[in-house]
C-alpha positions in Angstrom: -76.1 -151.4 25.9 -77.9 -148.9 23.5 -81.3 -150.3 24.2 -80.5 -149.8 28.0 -79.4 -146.0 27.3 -82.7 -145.4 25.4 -84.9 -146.6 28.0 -82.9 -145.1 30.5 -83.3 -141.8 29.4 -87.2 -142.2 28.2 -87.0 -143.2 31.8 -85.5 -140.2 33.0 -87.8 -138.2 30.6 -91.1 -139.2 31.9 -90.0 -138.6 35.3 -89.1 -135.4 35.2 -92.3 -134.2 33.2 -94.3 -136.0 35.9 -92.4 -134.1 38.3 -93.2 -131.0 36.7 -97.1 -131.5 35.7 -97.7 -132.4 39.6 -95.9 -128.9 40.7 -97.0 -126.8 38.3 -100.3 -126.4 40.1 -99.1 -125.8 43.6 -97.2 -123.1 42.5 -99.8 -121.7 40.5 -102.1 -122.4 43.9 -99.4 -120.5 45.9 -99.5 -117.6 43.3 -103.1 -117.2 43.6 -103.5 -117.2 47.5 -100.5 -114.5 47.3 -102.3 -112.6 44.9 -105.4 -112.8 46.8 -103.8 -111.8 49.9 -102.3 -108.6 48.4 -105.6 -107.8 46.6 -107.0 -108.1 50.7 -104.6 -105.9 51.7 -104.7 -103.3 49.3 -108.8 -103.5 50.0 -108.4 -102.8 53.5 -106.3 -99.5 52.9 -108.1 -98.2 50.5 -111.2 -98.6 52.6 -108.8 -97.5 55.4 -108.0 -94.2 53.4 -111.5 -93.4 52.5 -112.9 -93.6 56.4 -109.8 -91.7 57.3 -110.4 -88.7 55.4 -114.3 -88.6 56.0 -113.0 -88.2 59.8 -114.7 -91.6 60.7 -113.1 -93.4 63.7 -112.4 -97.1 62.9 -109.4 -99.2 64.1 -107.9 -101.3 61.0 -105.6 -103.5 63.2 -105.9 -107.0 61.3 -105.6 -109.9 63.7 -103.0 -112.2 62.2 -102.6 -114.3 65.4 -102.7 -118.2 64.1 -103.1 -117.0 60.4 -100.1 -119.4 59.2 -101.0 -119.0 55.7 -101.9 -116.9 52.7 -105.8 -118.5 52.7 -106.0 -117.4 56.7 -104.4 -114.0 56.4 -106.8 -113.1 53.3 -109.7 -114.2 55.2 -108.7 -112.1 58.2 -108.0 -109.1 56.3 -111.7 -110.0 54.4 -113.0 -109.9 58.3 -111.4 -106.6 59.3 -112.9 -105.4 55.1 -116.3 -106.3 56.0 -116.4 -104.9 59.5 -115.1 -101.4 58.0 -117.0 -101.5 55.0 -120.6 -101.9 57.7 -118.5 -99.1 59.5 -118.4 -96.9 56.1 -122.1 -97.7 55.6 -123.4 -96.8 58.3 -121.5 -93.6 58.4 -122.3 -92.5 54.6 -125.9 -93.7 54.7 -126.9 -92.1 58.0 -127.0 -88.4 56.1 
């Protein structure tokens, strides 16, 4: 019965650190597409802010239609950056 026990629990043991080693990196995955996505967003209002008080026109409405996930709503908000940013360019080079 004490042999059973034993390899019960080294049983029990290696599960649960297999368990843990195939999690650990989705969650680190999910971490980094959420802290890509804030990093996105916090791009886009900054850029936002800057064009705002040169008096530049721009419209930084982010389509988020089908954007289910972290990966598609940074790539959006990377979109919208890029088409400000030319925006900005234009408007600060052009002097």
């Amino acid at each position: 019965m004490n042999t059973f026990t034993k390899a019960t629990l080294a049983l029990l043991t290696s599960s649960v650190i297999a368990t843990s080693a195939f999690s650990a990196p989705q969650a680190a995955s999910d971490d980094s597409q959420y802290e890509a996505y804030r990093s996105s967003v916090s791009s886009l209002e900054a850029l936002s802010n800057t064009l705002e008080k040169k008096g530049i026109n721009f419209n930084a409405d982010v389509n988020l239609q089908g954007a289910t996930t972290f990966a598609k709503k940074t790539e959006a908000y990377n979109d919208k950056y890029d088409e400000l940013q030319t925006i900005f360019n234009a408007a600060h080079f052009s002097n």
